[in-house]
C-alpha positions as CSV (number, residue, x, y, z in Angstrom):
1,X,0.0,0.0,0.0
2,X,0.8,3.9,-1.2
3,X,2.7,5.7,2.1
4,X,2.2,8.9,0.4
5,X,-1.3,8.7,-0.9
6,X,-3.2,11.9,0.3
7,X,-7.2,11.3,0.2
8,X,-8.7,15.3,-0.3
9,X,-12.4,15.0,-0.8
10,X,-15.2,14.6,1.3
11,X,-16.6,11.4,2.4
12,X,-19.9,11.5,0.6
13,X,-17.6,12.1,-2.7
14,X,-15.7,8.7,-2.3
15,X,-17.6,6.6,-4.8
16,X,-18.5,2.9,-2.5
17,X,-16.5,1.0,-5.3
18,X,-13.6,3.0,-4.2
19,X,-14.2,2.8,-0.5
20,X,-15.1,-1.2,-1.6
21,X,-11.3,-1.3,-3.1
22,X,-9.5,-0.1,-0.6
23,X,-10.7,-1.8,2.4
24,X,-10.6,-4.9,0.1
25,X,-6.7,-4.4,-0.4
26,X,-6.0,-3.1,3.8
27,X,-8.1,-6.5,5.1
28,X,-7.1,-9.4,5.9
29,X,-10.8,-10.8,7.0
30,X,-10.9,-14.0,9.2
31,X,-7.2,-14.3,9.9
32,X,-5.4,-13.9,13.2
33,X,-2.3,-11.5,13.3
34,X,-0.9,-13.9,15.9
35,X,-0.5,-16.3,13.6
36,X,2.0,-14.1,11.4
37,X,4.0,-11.8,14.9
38,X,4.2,-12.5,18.3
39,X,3.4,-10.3,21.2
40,X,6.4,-8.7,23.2
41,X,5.0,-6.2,25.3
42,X,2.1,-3.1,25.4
43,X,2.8,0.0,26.1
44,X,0.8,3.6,26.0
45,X,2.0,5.8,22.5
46,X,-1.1,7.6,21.8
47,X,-3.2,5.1,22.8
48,X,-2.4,1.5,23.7
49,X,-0.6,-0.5,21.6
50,X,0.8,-3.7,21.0
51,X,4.9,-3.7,19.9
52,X,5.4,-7.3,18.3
53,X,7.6,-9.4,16.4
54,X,7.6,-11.2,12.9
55,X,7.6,-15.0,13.9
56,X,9.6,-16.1,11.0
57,X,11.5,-12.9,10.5
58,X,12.3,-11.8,14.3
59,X,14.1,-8.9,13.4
60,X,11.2,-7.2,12.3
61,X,9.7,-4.9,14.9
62,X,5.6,-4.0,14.6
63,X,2.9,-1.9,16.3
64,X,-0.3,-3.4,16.3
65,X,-3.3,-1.5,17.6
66,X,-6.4,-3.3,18.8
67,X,-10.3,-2.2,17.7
68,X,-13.1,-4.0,20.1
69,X,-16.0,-5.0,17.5
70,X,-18.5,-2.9,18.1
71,X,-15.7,0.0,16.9
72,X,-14.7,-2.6,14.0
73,X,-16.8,-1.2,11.0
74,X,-15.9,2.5,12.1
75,X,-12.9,2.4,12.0
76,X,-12.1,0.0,8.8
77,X,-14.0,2.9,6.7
78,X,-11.8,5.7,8.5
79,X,-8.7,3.8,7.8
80,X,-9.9,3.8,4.3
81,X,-10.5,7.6,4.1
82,X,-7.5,9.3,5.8
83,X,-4.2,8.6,4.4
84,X,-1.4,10.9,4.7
85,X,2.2,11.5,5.5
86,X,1.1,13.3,8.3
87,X,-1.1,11.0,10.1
88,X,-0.5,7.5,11.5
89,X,-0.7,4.9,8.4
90,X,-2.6,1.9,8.5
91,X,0.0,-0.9,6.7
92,X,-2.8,-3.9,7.3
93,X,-5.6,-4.7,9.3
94,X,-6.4,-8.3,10.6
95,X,-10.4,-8.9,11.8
96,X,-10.4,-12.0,13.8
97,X,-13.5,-12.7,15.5
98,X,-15.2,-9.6,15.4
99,X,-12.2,-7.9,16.8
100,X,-9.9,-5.7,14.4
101,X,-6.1,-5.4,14.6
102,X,-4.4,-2.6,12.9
103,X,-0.5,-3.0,12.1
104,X,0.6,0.8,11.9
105,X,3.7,2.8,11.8
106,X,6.0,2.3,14.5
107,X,6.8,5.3,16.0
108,X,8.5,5.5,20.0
109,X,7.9,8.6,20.7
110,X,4.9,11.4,21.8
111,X,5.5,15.1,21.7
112,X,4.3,14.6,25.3
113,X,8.3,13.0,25.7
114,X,9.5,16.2,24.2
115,X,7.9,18.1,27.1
116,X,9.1,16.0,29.5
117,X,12.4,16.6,28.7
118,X,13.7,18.7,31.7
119,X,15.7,21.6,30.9
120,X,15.2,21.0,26.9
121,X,13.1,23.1,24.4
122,X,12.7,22.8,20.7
123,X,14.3,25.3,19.0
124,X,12.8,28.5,17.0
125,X,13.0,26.2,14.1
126,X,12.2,22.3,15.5
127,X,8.7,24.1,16.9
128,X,8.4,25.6,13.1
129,X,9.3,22.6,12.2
130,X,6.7,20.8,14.1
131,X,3.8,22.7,13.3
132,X,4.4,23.5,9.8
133,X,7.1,23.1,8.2
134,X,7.5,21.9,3.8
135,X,8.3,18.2,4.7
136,X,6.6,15.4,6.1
137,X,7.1,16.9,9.7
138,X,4.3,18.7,10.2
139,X,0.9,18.8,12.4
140,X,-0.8,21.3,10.1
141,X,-0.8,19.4,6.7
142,X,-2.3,16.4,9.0
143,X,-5.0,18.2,10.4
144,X,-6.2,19.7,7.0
145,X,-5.8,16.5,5.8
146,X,-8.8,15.6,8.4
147,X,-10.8,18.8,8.0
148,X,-11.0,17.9,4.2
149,X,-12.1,14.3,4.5
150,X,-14.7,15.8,7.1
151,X,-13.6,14.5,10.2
152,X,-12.6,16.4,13.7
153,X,-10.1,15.1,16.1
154,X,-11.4,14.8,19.4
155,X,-8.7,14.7,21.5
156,X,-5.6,16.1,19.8
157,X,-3.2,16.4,22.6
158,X,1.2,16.5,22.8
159,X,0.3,12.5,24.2
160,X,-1.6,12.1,20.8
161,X,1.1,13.2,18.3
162,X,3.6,10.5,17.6
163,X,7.4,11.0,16.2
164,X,9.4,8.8,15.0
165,X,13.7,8.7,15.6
166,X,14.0,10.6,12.2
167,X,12.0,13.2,13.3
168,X,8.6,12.5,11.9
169,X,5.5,14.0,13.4
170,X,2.1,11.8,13.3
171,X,-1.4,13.0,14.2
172,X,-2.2,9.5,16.2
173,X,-5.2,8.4,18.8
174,X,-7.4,8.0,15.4
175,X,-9.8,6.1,16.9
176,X,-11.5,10.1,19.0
177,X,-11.5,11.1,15.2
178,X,-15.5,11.9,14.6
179,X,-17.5,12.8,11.3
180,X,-17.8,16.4,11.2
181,X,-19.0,19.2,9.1
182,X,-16.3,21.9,8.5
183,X,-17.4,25.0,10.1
184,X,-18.1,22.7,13.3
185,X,-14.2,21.3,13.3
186,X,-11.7,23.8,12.9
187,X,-12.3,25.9,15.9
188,X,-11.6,23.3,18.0
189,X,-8.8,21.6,16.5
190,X,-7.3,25.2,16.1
191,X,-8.0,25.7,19.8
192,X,-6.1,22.3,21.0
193,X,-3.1,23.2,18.4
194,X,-2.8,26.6,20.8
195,X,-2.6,24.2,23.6
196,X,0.0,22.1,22.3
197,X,2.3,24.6,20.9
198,X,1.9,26.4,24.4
199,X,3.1,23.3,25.7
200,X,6.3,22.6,23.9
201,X,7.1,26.1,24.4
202,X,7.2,26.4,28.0
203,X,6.1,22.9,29.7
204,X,2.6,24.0,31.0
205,X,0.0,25.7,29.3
206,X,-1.0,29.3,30.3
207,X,-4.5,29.7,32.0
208,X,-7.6,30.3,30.0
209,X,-8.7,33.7,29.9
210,X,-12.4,34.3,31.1
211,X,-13.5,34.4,27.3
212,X,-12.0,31.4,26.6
213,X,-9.2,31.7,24.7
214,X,-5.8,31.0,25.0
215,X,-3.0,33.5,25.1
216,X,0.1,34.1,24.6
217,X,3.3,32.5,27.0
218,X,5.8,33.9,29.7
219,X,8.5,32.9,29.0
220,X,9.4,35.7,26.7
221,X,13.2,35.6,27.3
222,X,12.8,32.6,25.7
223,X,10.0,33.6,23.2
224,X,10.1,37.1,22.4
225,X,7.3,39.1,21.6
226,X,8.0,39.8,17.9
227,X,9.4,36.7,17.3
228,X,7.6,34.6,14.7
229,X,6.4,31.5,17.0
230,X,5.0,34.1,19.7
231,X,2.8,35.9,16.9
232,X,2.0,32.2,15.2
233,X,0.5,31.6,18.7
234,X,-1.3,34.6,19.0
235,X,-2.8,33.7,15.9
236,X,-4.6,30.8,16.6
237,X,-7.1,32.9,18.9
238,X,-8.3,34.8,15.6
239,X,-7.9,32.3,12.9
240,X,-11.0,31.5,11.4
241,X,-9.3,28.0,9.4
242,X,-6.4,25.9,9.5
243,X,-5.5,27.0,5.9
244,X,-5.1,30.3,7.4
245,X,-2.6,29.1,10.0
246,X,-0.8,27.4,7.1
247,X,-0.3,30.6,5.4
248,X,1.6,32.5,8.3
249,X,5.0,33.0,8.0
250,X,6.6,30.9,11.0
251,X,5.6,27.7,8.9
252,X,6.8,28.9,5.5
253,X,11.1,28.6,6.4
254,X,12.8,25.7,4.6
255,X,15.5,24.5,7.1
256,X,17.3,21.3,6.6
257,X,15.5,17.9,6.6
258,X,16.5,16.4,10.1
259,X,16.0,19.0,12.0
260,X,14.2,17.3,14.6
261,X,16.7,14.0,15.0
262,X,18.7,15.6,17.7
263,X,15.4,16.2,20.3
264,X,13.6,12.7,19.1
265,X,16.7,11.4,20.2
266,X,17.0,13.1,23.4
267,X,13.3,12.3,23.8
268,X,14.5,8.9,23.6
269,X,16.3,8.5,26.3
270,X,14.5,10.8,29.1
271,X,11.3,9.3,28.0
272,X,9.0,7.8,30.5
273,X,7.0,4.8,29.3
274,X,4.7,2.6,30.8
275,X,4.8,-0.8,29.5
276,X,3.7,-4.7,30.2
277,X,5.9,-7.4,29.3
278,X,4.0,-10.0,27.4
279,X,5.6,-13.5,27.8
């Protein structure tokens, strides 16, 4: 399956022979995953998740995330609507007895491990690079992405964004991603991006005003007020879309791919994971 296939239109515009296609070629009906990996252990990475091995080939590492069956149907048609760089990517998906199994990118980290990285902060340019930046590493694209297919995340949190060792950034937790209309969405989503930017730039977020918005940080030593990430931030309080945020200029910079590699890697090895050994 395509890694870079971007799906644009709405769902009503997705003809049922192509929705019929692709879940046709992602399913693997009435087969077990267990009979192809083994379990090794669960752990918590936007959600829980099940890291296992290929039985004959035990050098390959795989996530597997687990779909009760009553969520089974829902979420075999979003995996067949929302594909992009900039989400989490469905590889396969086992159902087994009414339950679904998902094999999906393997990513080890959250940007909640970035925050919990003592002393650290991304840079001017990793927190670009996070939010918006030309390559694959960016929340924005992802979340535009949903907005165009017609769905809303629910819960789009810093423990909800995965990244990989190469600095990737994943919009993950798919399963609190709901139908929506447009106008309904973006508010919302633009509302929990405040938070998380808020987040990585000064560990906490700031309190809410009595209107409800979100404003502004205090570390401004740090962040200055005419810097480009501080205005980006003040933004989100006034932007009516997420194709407005993508036009601001603190996402537009071009800095070197790998940018992030450094702080996954620190991530890395401060991170704190909860985990279960499995056999």
């Amino acid at each position: 399956m395509s890694t870079g296939k971007v799906v644009t239109g709405s769902l009503k515009s997705l003809g049922l022979p192509q929705v019929l296609m692709r879940q046709s070629s992602l399913l693997r009906d009435n087969e077990s995953p267990w009979d192809t990996f083994r379990k090794t252990f669960t752990c918590d990475l936007a959600g829980p998740v099940i890291i296992a091995v290929h039985r004959s080939r035990p050098s390959h590492v795989v996530a597997i995330r687990q779909y009760a069956a009553e969520e089974a149907d829902r979420m075999l048609h979003l995996f067949t609507q929302i594909q992009h760089d900039n989400i989490i990517m469905v590889k396969e998906c086992y159902r087994f007895r009414g339950t679904v199994y998902a094999r999906m990118d393997d990513l080890p980290l959250t940007l909640e491990h970035v925050v919990w990285c003592g002393s650290v902060y991304p840079t001017h340019q990793q927190l670009s690079l996070i939010v918006g930046q030309t390559y694959r590493e960016r929340i924005l694209d992802g979340l535009s992405c949903l907005v165009s297919a017609g769905f809303e995340h629910m819960s789009l949190s810093c423990s909800n964004i995965l990244l990989d060792l190469a600095g990737n950034v994943k919009i993950g937790a798919l399963e609190f991603c709901q139908e929506q209309c447009l106008e309904n969405s973006q508010p919302r989503m633009i509302k929990s991006l405040a938070s998380i930017i808020m987040i990585l730039m000064q560990k906490h977020e700031k309190d809410e005003r009595e209107d409800g918005l979100l404003m502004g940080v205090e570390d401004t030593d740090r962040w200055p007020l005419e810097s480009s990430a501080f205005r980006f931030l003040l933004m989100t309080s006034s932007a009516g879309s997420i194709e407005e945020l993508r036009q601001h200029a603190f996402v537009c910079p071009r800095p070197p791919k790998g940018e992030l590699v450094d702080l996954a890697r620190f991530a890395l090895i401060a991170a704190r994971i909860s985990y279960s050994r499995i056999g």
